[in-house]
N, C-alpha and C positions, 0 to 999 in steps of 0.2 A: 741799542738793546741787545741782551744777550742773547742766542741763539742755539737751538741743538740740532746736530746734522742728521737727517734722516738716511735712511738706505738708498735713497733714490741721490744722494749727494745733495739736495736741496734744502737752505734751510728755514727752520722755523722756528720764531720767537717763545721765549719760556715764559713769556707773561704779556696776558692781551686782556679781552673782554668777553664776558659771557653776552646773552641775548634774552634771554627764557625770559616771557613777561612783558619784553619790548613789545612798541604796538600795538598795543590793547588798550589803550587809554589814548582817546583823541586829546583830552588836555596837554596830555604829557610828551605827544610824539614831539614838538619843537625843543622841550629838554633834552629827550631822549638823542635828536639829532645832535646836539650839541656838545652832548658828551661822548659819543664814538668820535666826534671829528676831533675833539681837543684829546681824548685818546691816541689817536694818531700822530698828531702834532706831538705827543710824549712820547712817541714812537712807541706805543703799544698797538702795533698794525695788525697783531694777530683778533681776529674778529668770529666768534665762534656760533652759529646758529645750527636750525633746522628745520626743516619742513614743517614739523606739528606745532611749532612755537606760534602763538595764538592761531594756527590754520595758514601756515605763511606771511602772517603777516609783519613779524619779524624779519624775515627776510624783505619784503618791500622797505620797511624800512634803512635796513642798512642799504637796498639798493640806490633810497634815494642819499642815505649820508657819505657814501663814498663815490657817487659819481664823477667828481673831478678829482678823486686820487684812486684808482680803482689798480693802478699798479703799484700802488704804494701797501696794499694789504693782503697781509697771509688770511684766507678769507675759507671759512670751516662751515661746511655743512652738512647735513645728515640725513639719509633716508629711512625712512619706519620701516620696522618689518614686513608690517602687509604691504609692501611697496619692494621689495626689497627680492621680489625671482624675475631675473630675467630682464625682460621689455619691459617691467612694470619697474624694475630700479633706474633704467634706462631715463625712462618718461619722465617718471619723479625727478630725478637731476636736472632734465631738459625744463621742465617750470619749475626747479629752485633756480637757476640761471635765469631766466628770463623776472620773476621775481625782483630779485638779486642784478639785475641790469646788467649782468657780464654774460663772458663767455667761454667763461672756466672757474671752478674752484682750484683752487691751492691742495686741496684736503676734503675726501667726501667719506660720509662713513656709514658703517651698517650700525643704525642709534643704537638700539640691544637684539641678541638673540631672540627671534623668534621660530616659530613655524614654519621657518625658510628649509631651502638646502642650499647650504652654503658652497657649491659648488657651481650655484645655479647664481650666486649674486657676486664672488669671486668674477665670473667670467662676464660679469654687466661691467664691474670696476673695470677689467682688460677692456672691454670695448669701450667705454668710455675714455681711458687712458690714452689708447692708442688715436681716438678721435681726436686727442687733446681737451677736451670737456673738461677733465679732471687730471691735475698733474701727479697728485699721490691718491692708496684710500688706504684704510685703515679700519678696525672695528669698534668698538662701544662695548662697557659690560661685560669683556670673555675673561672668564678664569681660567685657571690653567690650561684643566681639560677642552676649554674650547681652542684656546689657542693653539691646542695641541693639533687637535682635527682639523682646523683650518691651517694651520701652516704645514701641512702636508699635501694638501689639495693642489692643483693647479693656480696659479697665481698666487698661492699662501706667503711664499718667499716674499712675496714684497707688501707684506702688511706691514705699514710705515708705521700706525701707534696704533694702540690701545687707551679709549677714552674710560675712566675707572671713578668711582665713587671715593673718592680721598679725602681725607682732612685729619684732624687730630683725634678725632671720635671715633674714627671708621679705617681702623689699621689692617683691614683685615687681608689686604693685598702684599702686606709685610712679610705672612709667614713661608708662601711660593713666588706668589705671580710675579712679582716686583724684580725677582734675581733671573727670575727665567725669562722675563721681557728683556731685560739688562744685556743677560748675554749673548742676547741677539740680536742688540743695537737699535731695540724696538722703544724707543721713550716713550714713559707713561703720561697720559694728559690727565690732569685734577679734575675733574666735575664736582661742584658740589662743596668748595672750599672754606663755607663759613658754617654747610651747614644749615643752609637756608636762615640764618640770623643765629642759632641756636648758642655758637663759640662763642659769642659777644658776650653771653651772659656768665662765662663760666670765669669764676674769682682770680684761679691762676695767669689764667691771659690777662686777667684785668692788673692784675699785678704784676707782671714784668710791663705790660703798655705802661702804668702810671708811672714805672721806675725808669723807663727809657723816656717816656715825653711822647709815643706815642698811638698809633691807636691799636684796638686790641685787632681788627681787621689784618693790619700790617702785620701785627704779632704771627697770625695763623696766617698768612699768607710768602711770610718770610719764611718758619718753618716748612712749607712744602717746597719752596724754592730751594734749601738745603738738601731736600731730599732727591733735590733733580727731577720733579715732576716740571710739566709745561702748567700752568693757573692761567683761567681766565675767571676771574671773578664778573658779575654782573654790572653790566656799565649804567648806573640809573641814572647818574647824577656827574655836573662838572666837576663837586667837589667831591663825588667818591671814586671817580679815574684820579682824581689827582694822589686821593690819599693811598690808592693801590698801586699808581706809581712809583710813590716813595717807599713801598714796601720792597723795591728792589732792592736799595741800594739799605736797606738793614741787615745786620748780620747778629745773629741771636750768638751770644755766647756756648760756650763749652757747660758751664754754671746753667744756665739760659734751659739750654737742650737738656740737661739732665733732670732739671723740677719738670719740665715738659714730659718726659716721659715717665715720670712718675705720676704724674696727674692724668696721663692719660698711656697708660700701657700699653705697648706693640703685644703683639698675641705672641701668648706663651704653648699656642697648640694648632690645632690644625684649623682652622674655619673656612666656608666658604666668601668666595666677595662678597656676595650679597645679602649671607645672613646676617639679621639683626638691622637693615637698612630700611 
């Protein structure tokens, strides 16, 4: 699996699984297990969740799907704002761990800006870190100006990524944030990469999928893979890890990427991240 090095020298895979959803359906959790694990076996071991995801219960789930390979996963999780000053970001991590049947994340993050002060949840990530709890953290949602304010603070220097609302729809991270993460060795992580189903439907993805052989999911997840984002798309199903495995190894044309951007315009002006999401 390909890889990107973070600031801390460690690395971590540029295509895994999402989670959102998982564990909410008692029918489903035995598929559910079955497809993070045959995800792994593809070696897409990046595994991405978070505390609010059905009330933790996502996270029990992958606790119970990775238990006998728990070193084998780059394993992502995240605390909510109102969680997020202090001993209260502290705690939250101490039961997503316990959750989550380990004894560290790979990657913990602040989910989006809230109400916090970011100097106050900066220095929960430091104690965490240095407890070993948490080997990297990173933030959720910041545009520029946040990343601005926090990478100034105390501990700001080692925000490992920036988790962002990405896909072909939603360029809005093109017209700053994207260069100014870049030049600080900060990788952006995709959230959000199909769109919640939305891509699937749109004609031009359908038309290069039909012309290569394959699906329009691969189409939009191979374009952010170009872009050098990290993607974890939602792992529901055997057969949908598998088809988003194969999306690594497609490489969109020169031809490919130009109707892409025509169909779907990188911003021609200023916009915020989040507007229009």
């Amino acid at each position: 699996m390909k890889t990107i090095c973070l600031l801390s020298g460690r690395l971590m895979p540029v295509l895994g699984m999402g989670t959102a959803g998982l564990g909410e359906a008692i029918a489903q959790r035995d598929n559910e297990i079955a497809a993070l694990r045959r995800g792994i076996d593809l070696g897409m071991t990046l595994i991405d969740t978070a505390e609010i995801y059905g009330e933790g219960r996502a996270e029990t789930l992958i606790g119970e799907a990775i238990a006998n390979c728990r070193s084998s996963v780059f394993l992502v999780s995240k605390v909510a704002p109102r969680n997020a000053i202090g001993q209260g970001a502290i705690a939250a991590c101490e039961n997503s761990l316990q959750r989550l049947q380990t004894d560290y994340l790979d990657l913990y993050l602040l989910h989006w800006r809230g109400p916090v002060t970011l100097s106050e949840t900066l220095a929960a990530f430091e104690t965490l870190k240095q407890s070993g709890k948490i080997r990297d953290y990173g933030v959720g949602n910041f545009d520029v100006e946040d990343m601005e304010e926090a990478s100034a603070l105390p501990g700001g220097e080692a925000i490992a990524t920036n988790q962002i609302p990405y896909n072909l729809q939603h360029r809005n991270s093109e017209w700053k944030l994207l260069s100014w993460c870049q030049q600080r060795g900060i990788p952006i992580a995709a959230h959000s990469p199909l769109l919640q189903g939305e891509l699937l439907k749109h004609p031009k993805l359908q038309s290069i999928a039909q012309q290569r052989g394959v699906t329009v999911a691969q189409v939009a997840i191979a374009w952010l893979l170009h872009q050098e984002a990290i993607v974890f798309p939602k792992a529901s199903s055997i057969a949908h890890v598998e088809q988003n495995r194969a999306a690594l190894d497609l490489q969109l044309t020169k031809e490919e990427l130009s109707v892409l951007d025509v169909a779907f315009p990188p911003p021609s002006a200023p916009i915020a991240l989040l507007e229009n999401w």
